[in-house]
N, C-alpha and C positions, 0 to 999 in steps of 0.2 A: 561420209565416212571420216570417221577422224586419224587422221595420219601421223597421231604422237606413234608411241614405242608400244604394241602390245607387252602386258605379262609375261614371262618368258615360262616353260612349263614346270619349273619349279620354285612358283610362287605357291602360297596356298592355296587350293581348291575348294575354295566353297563358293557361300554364294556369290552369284553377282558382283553387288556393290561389292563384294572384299576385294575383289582383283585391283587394288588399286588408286579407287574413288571411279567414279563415273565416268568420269572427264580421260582415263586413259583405254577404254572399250570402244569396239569398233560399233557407228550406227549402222543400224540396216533400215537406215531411212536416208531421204534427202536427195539433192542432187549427184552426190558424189559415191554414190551405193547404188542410184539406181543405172548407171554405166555396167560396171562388170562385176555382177553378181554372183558370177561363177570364180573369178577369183579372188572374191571375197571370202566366199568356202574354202578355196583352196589354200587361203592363206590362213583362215578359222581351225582347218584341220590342222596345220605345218603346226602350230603355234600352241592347238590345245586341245587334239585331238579330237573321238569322237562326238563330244559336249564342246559348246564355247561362251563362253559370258558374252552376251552384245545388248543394247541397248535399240529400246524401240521409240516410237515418238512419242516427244516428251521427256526421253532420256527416260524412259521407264526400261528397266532392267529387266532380263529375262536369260534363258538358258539355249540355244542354238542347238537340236539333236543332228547334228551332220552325219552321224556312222547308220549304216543299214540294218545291222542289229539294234544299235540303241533305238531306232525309231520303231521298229518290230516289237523291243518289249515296251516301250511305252505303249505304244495302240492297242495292245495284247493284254497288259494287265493294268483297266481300271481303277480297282482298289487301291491302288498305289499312285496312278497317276489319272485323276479327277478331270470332268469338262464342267463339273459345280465351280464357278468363277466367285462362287461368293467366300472360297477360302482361300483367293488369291491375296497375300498381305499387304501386298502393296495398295490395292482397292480398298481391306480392311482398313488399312493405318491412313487412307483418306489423302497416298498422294496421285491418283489415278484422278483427275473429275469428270465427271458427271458427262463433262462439254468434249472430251479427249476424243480424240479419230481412233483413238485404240476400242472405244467403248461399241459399234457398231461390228467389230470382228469378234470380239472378247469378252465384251461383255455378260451377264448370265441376262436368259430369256426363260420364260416357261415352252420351251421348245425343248425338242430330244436330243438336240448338242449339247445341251447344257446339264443333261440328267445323266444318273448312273442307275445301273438294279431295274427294279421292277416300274419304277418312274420311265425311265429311258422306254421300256420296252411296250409298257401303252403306247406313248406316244410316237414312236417309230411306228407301231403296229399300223396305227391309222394312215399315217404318212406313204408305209408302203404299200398297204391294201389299195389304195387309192390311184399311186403311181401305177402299179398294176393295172389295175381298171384304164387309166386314158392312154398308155402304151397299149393295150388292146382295142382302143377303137380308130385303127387306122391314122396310128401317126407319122410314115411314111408318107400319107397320103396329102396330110397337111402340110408338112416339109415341101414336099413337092407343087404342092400350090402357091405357096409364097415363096419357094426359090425362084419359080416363074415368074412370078411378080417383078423379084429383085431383079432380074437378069434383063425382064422388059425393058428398066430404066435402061440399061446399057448396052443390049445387045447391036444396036444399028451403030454404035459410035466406033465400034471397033478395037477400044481398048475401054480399061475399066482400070480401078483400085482397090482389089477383092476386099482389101480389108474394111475398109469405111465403105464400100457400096457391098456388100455381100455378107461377109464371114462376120463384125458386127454388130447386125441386129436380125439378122436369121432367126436365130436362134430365141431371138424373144418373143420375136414376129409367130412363131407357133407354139411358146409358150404361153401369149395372150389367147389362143386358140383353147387350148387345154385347161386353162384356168376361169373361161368364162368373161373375158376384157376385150372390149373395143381393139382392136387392130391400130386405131390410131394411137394406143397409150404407148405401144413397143416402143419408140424410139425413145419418147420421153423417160421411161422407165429403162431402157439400157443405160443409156446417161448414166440415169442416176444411182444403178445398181454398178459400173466402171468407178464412181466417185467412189460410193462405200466403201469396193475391196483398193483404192488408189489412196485411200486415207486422205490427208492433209485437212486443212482451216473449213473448207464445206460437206465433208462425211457425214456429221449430224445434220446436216439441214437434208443433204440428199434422202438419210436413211428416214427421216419424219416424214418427205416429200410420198415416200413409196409404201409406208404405213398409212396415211390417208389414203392413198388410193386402196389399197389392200382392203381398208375399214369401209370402203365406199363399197367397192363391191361385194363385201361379206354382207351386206346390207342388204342391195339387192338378189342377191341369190337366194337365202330369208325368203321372200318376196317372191322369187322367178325363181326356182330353182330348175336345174339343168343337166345334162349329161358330161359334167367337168369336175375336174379337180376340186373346185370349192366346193360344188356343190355336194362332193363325197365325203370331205370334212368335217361339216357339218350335220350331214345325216350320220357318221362314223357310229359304232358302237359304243368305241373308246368315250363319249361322250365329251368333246373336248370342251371349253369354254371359252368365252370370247377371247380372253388372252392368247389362249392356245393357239386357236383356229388362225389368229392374223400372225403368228408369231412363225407358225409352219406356212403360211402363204409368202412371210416374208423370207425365211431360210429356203424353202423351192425355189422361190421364182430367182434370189439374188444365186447363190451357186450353182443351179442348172444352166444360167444364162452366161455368167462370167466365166463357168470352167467351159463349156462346150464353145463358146464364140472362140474362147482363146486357143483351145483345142482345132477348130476348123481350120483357123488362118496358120496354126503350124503345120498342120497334116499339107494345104493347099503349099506352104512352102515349099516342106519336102518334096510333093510331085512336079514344083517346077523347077525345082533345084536339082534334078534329077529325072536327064530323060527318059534314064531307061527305066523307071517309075513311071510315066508319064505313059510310056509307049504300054507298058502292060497293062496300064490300069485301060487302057482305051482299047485296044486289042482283047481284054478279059482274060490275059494269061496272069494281072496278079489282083488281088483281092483288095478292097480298101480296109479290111480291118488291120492287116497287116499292116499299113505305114500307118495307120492308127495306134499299131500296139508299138511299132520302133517310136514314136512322137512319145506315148507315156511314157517312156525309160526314159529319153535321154532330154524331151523340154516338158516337164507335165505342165498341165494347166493351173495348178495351185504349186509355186515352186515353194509356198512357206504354206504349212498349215497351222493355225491358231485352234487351241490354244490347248496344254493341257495344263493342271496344276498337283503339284507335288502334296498329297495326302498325308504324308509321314516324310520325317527325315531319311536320308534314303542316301546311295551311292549308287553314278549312272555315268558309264563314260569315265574312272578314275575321278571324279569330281563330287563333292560332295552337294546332294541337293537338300536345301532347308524346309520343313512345311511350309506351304503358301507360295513357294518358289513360281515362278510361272516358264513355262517349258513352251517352244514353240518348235514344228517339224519343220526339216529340211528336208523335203521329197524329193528335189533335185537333188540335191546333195548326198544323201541316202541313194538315188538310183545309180547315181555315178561314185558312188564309194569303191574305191581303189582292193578295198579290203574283199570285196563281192565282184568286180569287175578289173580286174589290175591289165585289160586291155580294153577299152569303151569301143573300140572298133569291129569288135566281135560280135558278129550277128546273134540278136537273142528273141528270132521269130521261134513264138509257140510257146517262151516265154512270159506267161501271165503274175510274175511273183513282183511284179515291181510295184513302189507304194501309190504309184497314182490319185487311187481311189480312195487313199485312207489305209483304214486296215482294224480288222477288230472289231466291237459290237457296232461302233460308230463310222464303220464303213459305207461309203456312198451308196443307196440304195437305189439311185437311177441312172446308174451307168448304164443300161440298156437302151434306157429313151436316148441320152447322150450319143451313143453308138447308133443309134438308126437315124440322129438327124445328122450326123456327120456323111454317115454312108450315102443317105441321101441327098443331101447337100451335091458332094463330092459327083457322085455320076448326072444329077442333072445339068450342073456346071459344066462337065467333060461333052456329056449330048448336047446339050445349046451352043457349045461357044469350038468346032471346030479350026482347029491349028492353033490352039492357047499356047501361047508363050509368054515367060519372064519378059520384061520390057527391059529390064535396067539388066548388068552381070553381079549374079548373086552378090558378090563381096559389097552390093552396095545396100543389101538389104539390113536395116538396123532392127534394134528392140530397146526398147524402157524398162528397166522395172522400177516396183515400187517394194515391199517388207513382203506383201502376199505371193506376187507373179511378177513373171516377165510377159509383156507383150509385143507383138511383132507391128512396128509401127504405119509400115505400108509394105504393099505388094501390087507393082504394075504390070500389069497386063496387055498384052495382045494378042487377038486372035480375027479372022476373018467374020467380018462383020455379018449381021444376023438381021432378017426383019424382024420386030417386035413381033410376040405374041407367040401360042405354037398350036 
């Protein structure tokens, strides 16, 4: 983060680069952004309300939507603000390359992120008819098979580190399940799906690394075809084509894996950070959707969403936005808007309005599956490993971000040791 002097709020409001030159905007990259990202908002907000000019890597300029309204009508009206990245100007005028870590979040795909209208709505079509299909054939069931798995490695030792032994790679561990993949590619493919949304100097290599695999198995299933995801894409209606097909193998597999891991190891903080959390979720007096649904408000799993782009000239937030402009969400910053929540302490179970998911045509369509393998997760965890406690006292628990998320970087563990197996 750069620590000259923001803009004060009556400088001009347009785009971007006017605030200033480059050189006086906050990055929401680096070492010094990814400490306290929360008061980077909070100071984004002080400074320039609900829009804020900041700079992404590369020093590529963009537009920050911090207010809970302004991110509502951006998700909500399309026509105005596009996920077509091919009218981003800064891409057009050629200072974006090719090679950029921005290109692997933001870049345009022949995927349904990237479309609007009747384009978007084929391609979703297939995406979700399919999600549909492999969340009905018993995917608690696969959860529960490689929780057991996970837990095997550690149960006799008596302490663990949910995060790197459990919460990430769970979750990929039965998305190779659903997708028709070797069991043994999860980890390597978590990796590589953490580097993409973590950006920096290896993002394109990781995101080619997980397209090859992607194109290996779209090949095979050709060939084998299966009772999985790929193999529902492929047979689709929507008739996808080769582009298509690896392009939604690769937007599933990388966002269901990185919001739901990151999602797991928050929800597991909350309950150890909180015993009487702890105690009801074990006792059955409280439900795990519930710290589920406090976790989306106040840390979601996607704290930045990329990308949208500004269609026409436009005013959003008092500020003036340019065609081509490029707009990225602040979903944490949006759930904790002071403007919607002027006390964050106030319980808001049963509350479902928060942006977690997105919002809008290009709302997450498998939040469900997300939701059953947390659930699951969480109660085989609580059954195997009786008397789970924090190891370390909370305040020693840290997190990282990078431009997309915040991640929580360990969580130690104790509980009374377990024989392997069950």
């Amino acid at each position: 983060m750069n620590d000259q002097p923001l803009n004060g709020p009556d400088a001009p409001r347009g785009c971007p680069v006017a605030h200033g030159g480059d050189g006086d905007l906050t990055r929401l990259y680096g070492p010094e952004a990814a400490l306290d990202p929360l008061g980077i908002y909070a100071r984004l907000r002080k400074e320039y309300g609900a829009v804020a000019p900041i700079l992404l890597e590369g020093d590529i300029p963009a537009w920050l939507v911090l207010g809970y309204r302004e991110n509502r009508r951006v998700l909500d009206n399309p026509r105005q603000f596009s996920r077509d990245a091919r009218i981003w100007r800064d891409w057009k005028e050629g200072r974006v390359e090719a090679t950029s870590p921005l290109i692997p979040m933001l870049g345009w795909r022949p995927d349904c992120v990237s479309q609007d209208g009747e384009p978007h709505r084929r391609l979703r079509g297939a995406v979700t008819d399919n999600l549909q299909t492999v969340a009905g054939r018993g995917i608690r069931r696969h959860v529960t098979h490689f929780a057991n798995k996970q837990i095997d490695a550690f149960a006799d030792a008596g302490s663990a580190e949910l995060v790197g032994d459990y919460a990430e790679y769970l979750p990929m561990l039965v998305l190779t399940r659903l997708f028709g993949l070797p069991a043994a590619e999860g980890r390597n493919l978590a990796v590589s799906c953490a580097q993409v949304i973590k950006g920096g100097e290896d993002a394109v290599a990781h995101n080619d690394r997980i397209m090859r695999i992607l194109a290996e198995l779209a090949e095979r299933k050709r060939a084998e075809p299966g009772a999985d995801f790929t193999t529902g894409l492929l047979g689709h209606h929507a008739d996808l084509d080769e582009d298509e097909i690896l392009s939604h193998l690769r937007l599933v597999l990388i966002t269901a894996h990185t919001t739901t891991s990151n999602l797991l190891a928050r929800v597991l903080q909350l309950i150890l950070t909180d015993t009487s959390r702890l105690a009801g979720l074990v006792s059955g007096q409280l439900n795990v959707s519930a710290v589920v649904e406090e976790v989306m408000w106040n840390t979601p799993p996607l704290a930045v969403l990329p990308g949208r782009f500004a269609a026409t000239d436009l005013e959003l937030g008092g500020h003036h936005v340019k065609e081509g402009d490029l707009l990225v969400l602040g979903l944490t910053a949006g759930n904790l808007d002071p403007e919607i929540r002027p006390d964050a302490g106030v319980s808001l179970q049963g509350n479902q309005s928060h942006l977690a998911f997105s919002g809008g045509a290009h709302e997450c369509p498998g939040q469900n599956i997300g939701q059953a393998i947390i659930e699951t997760a969480v109660d085989v965890l609580l059954h195997r490993l009786p008397g789970l406690r924090l190891a370390v006292p909370a305040d020693e628990l840290t997190s990282t971000a990078s431009t997309w998320e915040t991640r929580l970087d360990a969580l130690p563990v104790e509980f009374a040791a377990q024989t392997a197996g069950v």
